[in-house]
C-alpha positions in Angstrom: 104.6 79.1 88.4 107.6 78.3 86.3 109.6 77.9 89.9 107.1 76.1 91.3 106.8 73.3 88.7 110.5 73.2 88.0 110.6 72.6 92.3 108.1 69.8 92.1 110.1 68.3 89.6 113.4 68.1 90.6 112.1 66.7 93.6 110.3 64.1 91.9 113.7 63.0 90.0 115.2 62.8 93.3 112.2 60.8 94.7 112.9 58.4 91.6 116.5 57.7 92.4 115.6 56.2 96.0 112.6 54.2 94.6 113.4 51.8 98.0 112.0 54.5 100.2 108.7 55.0 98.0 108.6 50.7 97.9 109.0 50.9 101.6 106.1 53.5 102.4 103.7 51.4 99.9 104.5 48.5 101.5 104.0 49.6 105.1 100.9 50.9 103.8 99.9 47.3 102.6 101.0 45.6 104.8 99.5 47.2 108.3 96.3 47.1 106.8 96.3 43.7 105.6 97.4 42.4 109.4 94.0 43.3 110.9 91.5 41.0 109.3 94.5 37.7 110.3 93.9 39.0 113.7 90.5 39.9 114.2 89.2 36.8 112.1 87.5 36.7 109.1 84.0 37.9 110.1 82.6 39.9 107.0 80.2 42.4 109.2 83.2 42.9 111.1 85.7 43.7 108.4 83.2 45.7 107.1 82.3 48.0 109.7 86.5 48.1 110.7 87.7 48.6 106.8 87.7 52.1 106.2 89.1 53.4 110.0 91.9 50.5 109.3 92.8 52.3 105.8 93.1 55.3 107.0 95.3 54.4 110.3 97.5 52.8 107.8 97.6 55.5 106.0 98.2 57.9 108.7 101.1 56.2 109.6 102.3 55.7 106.5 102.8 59.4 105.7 105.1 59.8 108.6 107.7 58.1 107.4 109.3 60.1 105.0 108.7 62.9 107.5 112.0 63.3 108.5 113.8 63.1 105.4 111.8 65.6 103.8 114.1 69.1 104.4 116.8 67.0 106.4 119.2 66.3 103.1 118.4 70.4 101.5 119.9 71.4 105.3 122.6 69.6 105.2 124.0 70.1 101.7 122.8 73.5 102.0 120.6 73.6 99.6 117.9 75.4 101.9 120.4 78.4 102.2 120.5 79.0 98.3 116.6 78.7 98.1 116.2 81.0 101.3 118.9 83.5 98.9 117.3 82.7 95.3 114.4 85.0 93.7 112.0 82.3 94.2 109.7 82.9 97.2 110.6 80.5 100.4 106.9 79.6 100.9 106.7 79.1 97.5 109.7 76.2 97.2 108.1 74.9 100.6 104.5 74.6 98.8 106.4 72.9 95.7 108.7 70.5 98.2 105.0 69.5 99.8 103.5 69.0 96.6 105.8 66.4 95.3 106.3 64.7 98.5 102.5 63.9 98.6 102.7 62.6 95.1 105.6 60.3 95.7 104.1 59.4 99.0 100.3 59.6 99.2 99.3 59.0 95.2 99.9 55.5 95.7 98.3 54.8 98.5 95.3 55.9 97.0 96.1 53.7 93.8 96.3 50.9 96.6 93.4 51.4 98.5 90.7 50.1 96.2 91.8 46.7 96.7 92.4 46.8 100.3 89.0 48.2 100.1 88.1 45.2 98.7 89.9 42.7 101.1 87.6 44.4 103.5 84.1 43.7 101.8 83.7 47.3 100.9 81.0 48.4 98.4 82.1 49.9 95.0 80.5 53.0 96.0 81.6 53.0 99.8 85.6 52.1 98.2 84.9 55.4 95.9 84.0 57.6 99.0 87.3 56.3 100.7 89.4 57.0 97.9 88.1 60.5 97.5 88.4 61.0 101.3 91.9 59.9 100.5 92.8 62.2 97.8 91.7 65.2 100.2 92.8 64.2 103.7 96.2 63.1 102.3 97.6 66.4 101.2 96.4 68.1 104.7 98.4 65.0 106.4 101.7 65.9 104.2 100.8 69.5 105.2 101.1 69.4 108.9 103.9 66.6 108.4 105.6 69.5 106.6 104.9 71.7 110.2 106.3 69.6 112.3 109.8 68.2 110.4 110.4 72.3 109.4 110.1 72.9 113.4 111.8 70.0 114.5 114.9 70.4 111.7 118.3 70.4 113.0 117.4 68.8 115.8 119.1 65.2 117.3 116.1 63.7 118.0 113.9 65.3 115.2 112.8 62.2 113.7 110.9 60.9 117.0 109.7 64.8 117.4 108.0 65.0 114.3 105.5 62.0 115.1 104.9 63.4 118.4 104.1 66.9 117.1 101.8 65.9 114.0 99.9 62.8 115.5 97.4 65.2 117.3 97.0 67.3 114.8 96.0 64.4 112.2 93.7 63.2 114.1 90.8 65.2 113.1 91.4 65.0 109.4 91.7 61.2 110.5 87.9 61.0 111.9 86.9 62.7 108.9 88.0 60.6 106.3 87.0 57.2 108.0 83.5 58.8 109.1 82.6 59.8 105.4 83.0 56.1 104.6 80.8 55.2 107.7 78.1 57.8 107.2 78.0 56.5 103.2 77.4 52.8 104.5 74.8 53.6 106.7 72.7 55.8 104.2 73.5 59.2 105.6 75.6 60.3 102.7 79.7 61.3 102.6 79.1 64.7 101.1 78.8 66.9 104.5 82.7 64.9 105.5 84.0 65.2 102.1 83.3 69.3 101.9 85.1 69.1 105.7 88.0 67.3 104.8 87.9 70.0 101.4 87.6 72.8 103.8 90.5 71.8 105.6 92.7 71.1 102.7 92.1 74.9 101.3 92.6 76.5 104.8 96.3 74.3 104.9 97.4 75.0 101.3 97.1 78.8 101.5 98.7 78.9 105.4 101.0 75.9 105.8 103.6 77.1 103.2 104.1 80.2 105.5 104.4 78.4 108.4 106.9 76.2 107.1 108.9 78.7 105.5 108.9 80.8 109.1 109.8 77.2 110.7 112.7 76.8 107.9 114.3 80.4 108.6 114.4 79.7 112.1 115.7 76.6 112.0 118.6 77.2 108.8 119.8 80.5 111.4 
């Protein structure tokens, strides 16, 4: 536990020194989301019924762009070899590498969406079912982000891989999050999507970490 948190946390000091990349990802995030309703006009039904599925697009995307970077630089300056040769278990550091990249990258969209939420004519309660849909589709997003950049690592063209690799695989935990909004707005209630999106996130925390670390031997050999 000691290795873990000590992981997350070096990780998040790094995270703080290139505050440009975590500016750029929020920003993206904003941005893509706040392009829709200039386009499609300024219909509040319309926003309305379009706000959640546009948040979580946005989202989606938005998570992929760190993708790449996230055990690029510990290959390269081999820092991967000495955690592969430390005493601390390699799914382990890969769980704890996860961990912080969701916080740097996926915490603030979730601070962010309630007021895109609100640009959108959301309800209080239907803006609390997306940000809770949020908080657990997020991590399984980072998750499988974490599959495909540990297969794709070394490669030349890993960055384009990577999106190709995990779009598919989001998209399920995409339908989820945006149909828990939906099913709240028309009376059905979010709590049969929200145990889903739960169910998932349990299932990838206890496998992805071995996956990844499988992926990361491969790949540092």
């Amino acid at each position: 536990m000691n290795a873990l948190v000590a992981i997350m946390r070096f990780e998040l000091l790094l995270a703080w020194r290139r505050k440009s990349a975590l500016a750029t990802t929020l920003g993206f995030f904003v941005i893509v989301a706040s392009l829709f309703p200039l386009g499609l006009g300024a219909d509040p039904q319309l926003l309305r019924l379009i706000g959640s599925g546009v948040v979580w697009v946005a989202a989606l995307l938005a998570t992929l762009l760190g993708l790449a970077r996230l055990f690029a630089a510990d290959h390269e300056d081999g820092t991967l070899e000495q955690l592969r040769l430390s005493c601390v278990p390699l799914p382990l550091a890969a769980l704890a590498k996860i961990g912080a990249h969701w916080l740097v990258t996926a915490v603030p969209l979730c601070l962010a969406a309630p007021i895109l939420g609100l640009q959108y004519g959301l309800s209080a309660s239907a803006i609390g079912v997306l940000v809770a849909s949020l908080v657990l589709g997020t991590p399984v997003l980072c998750l499988l982000g974490a599959m495909g950049a540990a297969l794709t690592l070394g490669l030349r063209a890993g960055g384009v891989l990577v999106p190709v690799l995990v779009l598919p695989l989001e998209v399920p935990v995409l339908i989820m999050g945006a149909g828990s909004v939906e099913a709240h707005m028309n009376g059905l209630g979010a709590g049969p999507w929200l145990s889903l999106l739960a169910a998932l996130l349990i299932v990838f925390v206890l496998a992805t970490p071995w996956v990844v670390a499988f992926a990361l031997r491969i790949s540092s050999e």
